[in-house]
C-alpha positions in Angstrom: 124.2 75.9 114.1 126.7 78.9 114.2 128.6 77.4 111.5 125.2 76.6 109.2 124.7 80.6 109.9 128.0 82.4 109.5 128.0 80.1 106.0 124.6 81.3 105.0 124.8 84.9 105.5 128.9 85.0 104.5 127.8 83.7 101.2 124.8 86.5 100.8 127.0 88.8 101.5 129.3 88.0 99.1 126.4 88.0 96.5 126.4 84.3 95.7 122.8 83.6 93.9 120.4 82.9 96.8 119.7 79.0 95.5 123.2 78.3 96.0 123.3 79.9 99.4 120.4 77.4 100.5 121.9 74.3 99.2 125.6 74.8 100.5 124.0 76.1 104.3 122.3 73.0 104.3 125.4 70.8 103.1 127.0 72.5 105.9 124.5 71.7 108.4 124.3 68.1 107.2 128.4 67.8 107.4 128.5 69.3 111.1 125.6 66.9 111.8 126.8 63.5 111.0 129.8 63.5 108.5 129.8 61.8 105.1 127.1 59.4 106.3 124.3 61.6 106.1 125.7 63.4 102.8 124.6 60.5 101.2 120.9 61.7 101.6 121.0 65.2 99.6 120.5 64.0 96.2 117.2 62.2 97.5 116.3 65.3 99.9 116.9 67.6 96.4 114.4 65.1 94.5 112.2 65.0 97.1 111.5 68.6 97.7 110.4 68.9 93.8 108.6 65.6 93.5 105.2 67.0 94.3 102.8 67.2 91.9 101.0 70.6 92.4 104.4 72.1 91.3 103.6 71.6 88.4 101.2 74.7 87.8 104.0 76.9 88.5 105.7 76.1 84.8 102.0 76.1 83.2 100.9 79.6 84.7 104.4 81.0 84.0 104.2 79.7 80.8 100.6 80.6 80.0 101.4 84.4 81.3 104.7 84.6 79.0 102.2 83.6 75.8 99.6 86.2 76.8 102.2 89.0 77.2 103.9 88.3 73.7 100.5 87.9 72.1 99.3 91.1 73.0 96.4 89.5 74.8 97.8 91.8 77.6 97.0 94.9 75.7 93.1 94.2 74.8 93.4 93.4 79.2 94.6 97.3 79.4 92.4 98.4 76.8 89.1 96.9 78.8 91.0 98.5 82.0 91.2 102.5 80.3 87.8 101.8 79.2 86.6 101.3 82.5 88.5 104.2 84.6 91.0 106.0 82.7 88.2 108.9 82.0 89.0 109.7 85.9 91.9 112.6 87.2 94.8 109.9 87.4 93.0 107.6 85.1 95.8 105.8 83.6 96.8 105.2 87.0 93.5 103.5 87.9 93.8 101.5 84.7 96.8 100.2 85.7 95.3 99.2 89.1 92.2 97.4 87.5 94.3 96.1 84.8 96.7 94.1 87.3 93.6 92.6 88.8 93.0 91.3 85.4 96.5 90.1 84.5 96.7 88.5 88.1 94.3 86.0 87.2 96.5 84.8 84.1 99.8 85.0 85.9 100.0 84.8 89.7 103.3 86.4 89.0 104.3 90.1 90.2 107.9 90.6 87.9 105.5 89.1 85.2 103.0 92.3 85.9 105.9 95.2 86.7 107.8 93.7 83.3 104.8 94.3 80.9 103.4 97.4 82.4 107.0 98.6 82.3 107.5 98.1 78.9 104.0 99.4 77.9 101.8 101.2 80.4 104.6 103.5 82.0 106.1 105.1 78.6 102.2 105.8 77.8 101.8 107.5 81.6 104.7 109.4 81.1 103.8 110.6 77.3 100.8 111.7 79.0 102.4 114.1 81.2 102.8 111.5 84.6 106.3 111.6 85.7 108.4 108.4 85.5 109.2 107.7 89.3 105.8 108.0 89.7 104.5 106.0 87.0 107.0 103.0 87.8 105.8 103.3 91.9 101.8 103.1 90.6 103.3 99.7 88.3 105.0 98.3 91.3 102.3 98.9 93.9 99.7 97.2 91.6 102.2 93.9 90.6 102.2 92.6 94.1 98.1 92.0 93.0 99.2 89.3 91.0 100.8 86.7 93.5 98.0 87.6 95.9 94.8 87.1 94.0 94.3 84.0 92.3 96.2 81.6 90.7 99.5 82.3 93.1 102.6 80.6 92.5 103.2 81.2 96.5 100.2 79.6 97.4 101.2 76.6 95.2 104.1 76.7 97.0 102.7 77.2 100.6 99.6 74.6 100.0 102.1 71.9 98.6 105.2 72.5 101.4 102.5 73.0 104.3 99.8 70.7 103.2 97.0 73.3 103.3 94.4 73.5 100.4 95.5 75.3 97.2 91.8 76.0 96.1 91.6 77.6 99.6 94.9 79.6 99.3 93.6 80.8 96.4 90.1 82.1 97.5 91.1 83.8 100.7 93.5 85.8 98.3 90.3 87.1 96.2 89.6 89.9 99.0 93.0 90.8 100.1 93.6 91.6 95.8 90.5 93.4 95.4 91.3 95.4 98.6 94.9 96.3 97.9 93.4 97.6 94.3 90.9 99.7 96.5 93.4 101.2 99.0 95.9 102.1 95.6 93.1 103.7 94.4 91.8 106.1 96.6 95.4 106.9 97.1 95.8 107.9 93.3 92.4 109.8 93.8 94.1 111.6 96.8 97.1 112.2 94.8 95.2 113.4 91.5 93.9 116.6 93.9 96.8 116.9 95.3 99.3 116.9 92.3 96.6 117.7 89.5 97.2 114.3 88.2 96.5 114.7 84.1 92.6 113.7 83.8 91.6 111.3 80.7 88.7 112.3 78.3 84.9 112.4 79.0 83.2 109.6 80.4 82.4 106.5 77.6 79.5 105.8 76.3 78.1 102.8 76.7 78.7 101.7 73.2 82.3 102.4 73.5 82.4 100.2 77.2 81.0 97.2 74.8 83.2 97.5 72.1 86.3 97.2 75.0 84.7 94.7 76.2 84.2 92.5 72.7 87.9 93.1 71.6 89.1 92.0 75.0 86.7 89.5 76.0 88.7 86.5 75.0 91.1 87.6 77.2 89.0 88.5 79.8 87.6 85.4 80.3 90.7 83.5 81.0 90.9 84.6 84.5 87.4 84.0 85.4 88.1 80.1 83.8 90.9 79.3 85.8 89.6 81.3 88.9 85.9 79.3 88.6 87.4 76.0 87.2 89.5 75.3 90.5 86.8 77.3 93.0 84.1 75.1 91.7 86.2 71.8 92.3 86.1 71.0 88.0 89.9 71.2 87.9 92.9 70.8 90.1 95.1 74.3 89.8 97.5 71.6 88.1 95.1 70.9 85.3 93.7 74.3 85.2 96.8 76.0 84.7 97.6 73.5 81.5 94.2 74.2 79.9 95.3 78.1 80.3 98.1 77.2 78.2 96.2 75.8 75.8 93.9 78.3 75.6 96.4 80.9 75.5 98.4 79.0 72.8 95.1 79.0 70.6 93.9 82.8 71.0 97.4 84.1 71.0 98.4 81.8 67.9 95.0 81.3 65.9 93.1 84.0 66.5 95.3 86.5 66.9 98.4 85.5 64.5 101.0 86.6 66.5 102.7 84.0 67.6 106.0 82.4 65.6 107.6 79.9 66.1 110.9 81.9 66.6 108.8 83.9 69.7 107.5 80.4 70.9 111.2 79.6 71.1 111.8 82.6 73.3 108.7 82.4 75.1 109.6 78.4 76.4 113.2 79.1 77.0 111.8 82.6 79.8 110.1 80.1 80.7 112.3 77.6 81.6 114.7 80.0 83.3 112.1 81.1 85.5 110.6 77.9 86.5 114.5 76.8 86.7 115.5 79.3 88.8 112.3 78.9 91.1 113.0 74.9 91.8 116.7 75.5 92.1 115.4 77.4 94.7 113.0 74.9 96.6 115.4 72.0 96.1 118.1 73.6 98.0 115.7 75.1 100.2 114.4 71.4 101.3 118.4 70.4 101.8 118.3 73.2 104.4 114.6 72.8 106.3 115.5 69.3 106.7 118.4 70.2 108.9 116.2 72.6 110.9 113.3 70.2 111.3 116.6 67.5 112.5 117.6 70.3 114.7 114.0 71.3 116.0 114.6 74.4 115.0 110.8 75.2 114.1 109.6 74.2 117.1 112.8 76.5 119.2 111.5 79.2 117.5 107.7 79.0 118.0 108.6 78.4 121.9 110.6 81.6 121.5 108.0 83.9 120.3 105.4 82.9 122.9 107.7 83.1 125.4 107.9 86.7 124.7 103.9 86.5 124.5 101.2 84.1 124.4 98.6 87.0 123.4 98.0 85.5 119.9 96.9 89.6 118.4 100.7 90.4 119.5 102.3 87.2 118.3 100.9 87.8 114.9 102.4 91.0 114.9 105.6 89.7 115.8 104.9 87.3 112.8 104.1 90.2 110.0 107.2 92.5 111.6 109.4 89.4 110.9 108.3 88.5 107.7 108.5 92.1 106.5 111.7 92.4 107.9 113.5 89.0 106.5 111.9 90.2 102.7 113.7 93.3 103.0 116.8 91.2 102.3 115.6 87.6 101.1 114.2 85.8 97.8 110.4 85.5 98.7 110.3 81.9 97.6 113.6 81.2 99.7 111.9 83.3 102.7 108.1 81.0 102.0 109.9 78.1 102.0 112.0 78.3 104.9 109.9 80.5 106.9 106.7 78.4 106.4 107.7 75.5 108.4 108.8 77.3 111.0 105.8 79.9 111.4 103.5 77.0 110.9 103.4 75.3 114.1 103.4 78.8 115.8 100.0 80.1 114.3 98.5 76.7 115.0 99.6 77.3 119.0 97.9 80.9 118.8 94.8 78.8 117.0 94.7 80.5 113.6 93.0 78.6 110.5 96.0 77.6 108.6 94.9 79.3 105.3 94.9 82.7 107.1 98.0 81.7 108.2 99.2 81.0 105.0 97.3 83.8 103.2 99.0 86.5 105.9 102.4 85.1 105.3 101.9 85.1 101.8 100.8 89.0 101.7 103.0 90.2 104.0 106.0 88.4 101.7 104.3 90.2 98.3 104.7 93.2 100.2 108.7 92.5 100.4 108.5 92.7 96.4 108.5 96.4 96.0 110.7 97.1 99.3 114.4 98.5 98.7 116.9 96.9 98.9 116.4 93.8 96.6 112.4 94.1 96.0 112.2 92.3 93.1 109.4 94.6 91.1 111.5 97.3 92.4 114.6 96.1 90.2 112.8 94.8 86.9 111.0 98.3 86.4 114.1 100.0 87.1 115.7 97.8 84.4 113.1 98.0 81.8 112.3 101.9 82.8 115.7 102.9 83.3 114.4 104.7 86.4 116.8 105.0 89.6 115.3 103.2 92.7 116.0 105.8 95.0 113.4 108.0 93.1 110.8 105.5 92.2 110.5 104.5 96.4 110.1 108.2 97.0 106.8 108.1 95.1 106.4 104.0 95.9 106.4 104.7 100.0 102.9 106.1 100.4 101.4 102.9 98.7 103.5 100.2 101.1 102.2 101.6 104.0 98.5 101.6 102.4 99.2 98.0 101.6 100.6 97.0 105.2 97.3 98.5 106.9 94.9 96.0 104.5 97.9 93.2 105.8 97.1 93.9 109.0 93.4 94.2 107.9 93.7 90.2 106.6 95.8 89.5 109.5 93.5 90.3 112.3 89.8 90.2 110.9 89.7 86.5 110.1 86.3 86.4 108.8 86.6 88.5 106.0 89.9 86.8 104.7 88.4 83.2 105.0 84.9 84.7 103.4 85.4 83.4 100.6 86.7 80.0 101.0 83.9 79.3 103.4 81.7 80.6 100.7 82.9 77.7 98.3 82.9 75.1 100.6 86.7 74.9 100.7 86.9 74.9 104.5 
């Protein structure tokens, strides 16, 4: 075990790509475990941590969000968003809040949300007298929306490793999205008083609010497909997320003539980098969690933590404190996959519902994606901005700890997070 360990945190440290890290730790672990005879077992351990079939929505939503955003589909999203809020002190702020709701149900990704609202929706804040650390802290705050709220490439993850419903991953993340926009936006209302926040023009009309919503309605009613399609039990999020792609493929090609083939060659091959990089990921990550399910390493752990308590309100924060803790230094899909099995058997003991288990751990790793050091949000605005980190989590801290409060909000009123999926049967 102390071989498995010094290997895996030797090779972070060295800055070996975190897939890598996963596989060779678990070689390592097999090795010390029973030699070249259980070696023989990787390739089908590697095969069988992809061969699930709900995996596939990852590379359809992925795919589908990469169309939208080269399409400009995105930008009639933004457009509907201003219409709706920007006439308020701080109101390109709030659109960017109300616009990552929108782009989250297209998406489910977070780097997907901080790239194209770094490349488009910060220079406009900043032409219009925001500063950039702040602009690129507003961006961040509001990506982590996108893997929370419906379709989520971490519940696809968490449902398909942990064998908990996807359709009910995805409607307990409904409220915990809407309530992370809410708490970002009162603090952008505090802010505009404090800071005299520049204030966008009079209040539309309602001719104005129609004609947003007309230019933007075919992309506007992507999210609410996909989100009802899977709710309602018409499509699997598998299916779903290929009919997005079709969809996507038509408005962004036919209707809106802006797609080539040369961008459709760029578009697939983001694509398959992403999704690459993601299953690279879970592969090696399976090599690993079989050697700590061998090893009963889970179930060590759980033992652990409630020998410390058995009170299940402090063993859940215990849970969020790790899990916050690990995804200050972790990949959020290495830390889900890992993480899940072994946290798993520990909220069962305390008796939580295992989608707000898997809803709390999913939150509390989204939160990880705009914490320094190696938040991911944090490093693809920086790159597209050209803004230091240092000075965008000076502006980014008061939003984390607005966030953390509604994550201890889901993780402790349990009737409000599984509203939903009890509302639509899903439970």
């Amino acid at each position: 075990m102390l071989l498995v360990g010094a290997t895996f945190f030797g090779l972070l440290a060295i800055g070996m790509p975190v897939g890598f890290v996963l596989g060779i730790a678990g070689v390592v672990g097999i090795m010390d475990m029973g030699g070249g005879r259980f070696l023989n077992m990787v390739p089908d351990r590697l095969f069988a941590g992809l061969d699930l079939f709900p995996f596939l929505a990852m590379p359809f939503f992925i795919l589908a969000g990469e169309i939208m955003n080269r399409s400009g589909i995105t930008e009639n999203l933004v457009k509907l968003a201003d219409a709706l809020v920007g006439w308020l002190r701080g109101g390109m702020a709030h659109s960017n809040m109300v616009a990552s709701v929108m782009f989250a149900g297209i998406t489910g990704a977070a780097t997907a949300d901080a790239a194209a609202f770094g490349n488009t929706l910060v220079p406009a804040m900043v032409k219009n007298g925001y500063t950039r650390p702040f602009a690129c802290a507003v961006t961040a705050a509001g990506s982590i929306i996108g893997p929370t709220i419906p379709p989520s490439t971490l519940a696809v993850i968490y449902g398909s490793i942990m064998g908990v419903s996807i359709a009910g991953l995805f409607a307990a993340g409904i409220l915990p999205g809407l309530l992370i926009c809410g708490v970002c936006m009162a603090m952008i209302a505090i802010f505009g008083r404090a800071w005299n926040l520049p204030k966008g023009d009079q209040r539309p009309s309602l001719r104005y609010l129609l004609r947003a919503f007309k230019e933007s309605f075919l992309a506007a009613v992507l999210p609410v497909f996909i989100i009802g399609s899977i709710l309602g039990g018409y499509a699997t999020p598998t299916e779903a997320a290929a009919i997005a792609v079709a969809y996507a493929l038509f408005v962004g090609g036919v209707i809106y003539r802006a797609l080539s083939w040369q961008v459709l060659y760029q578009i697939f091959v983001r694509t398959t980098r992403i999704t690459g990089i993601i299953f690279i990921i879970i592969a090696s990550a399976t090599i690993l969690g079989w050697w700590m399910t061998f090893n009963q390493i889970p179930q060590a752990i759980a033992a652990g933590f409630l020998a410390i308590s058995e009170n299940p309100n402090v063993v859940i924060l215990m849970i969020v404190v790790l899990l916050l803790f690990i995804g200050l230094f972790m990949d959020i899909n290495a830390t889900l996959i890992i993480m899940a099995p072994v946290l798993g058997p520990l909220t069962l003991a305390i008796g939580m519902e295992p989608v707000h288990a898997g809803i709390l751990i999913i939150l509390a790793l989204n939160i990880s994606l705009m914490t320094p050091p190696v938040g991911a949000c944090l490093f693809v605005l920086a790159s597209v901005t050209k803004e230091r980190i240092e000075n965008i989590t000076k502006d980014l801290w008061p939003f984390i700890v607005a966030e953390a409060a509604v994550l201890l909000l889901v993780a402790y009123w349990e009737d409000m997070t599984l509203f939903f999926p009890r509302l639509f049967g899903l439970l």
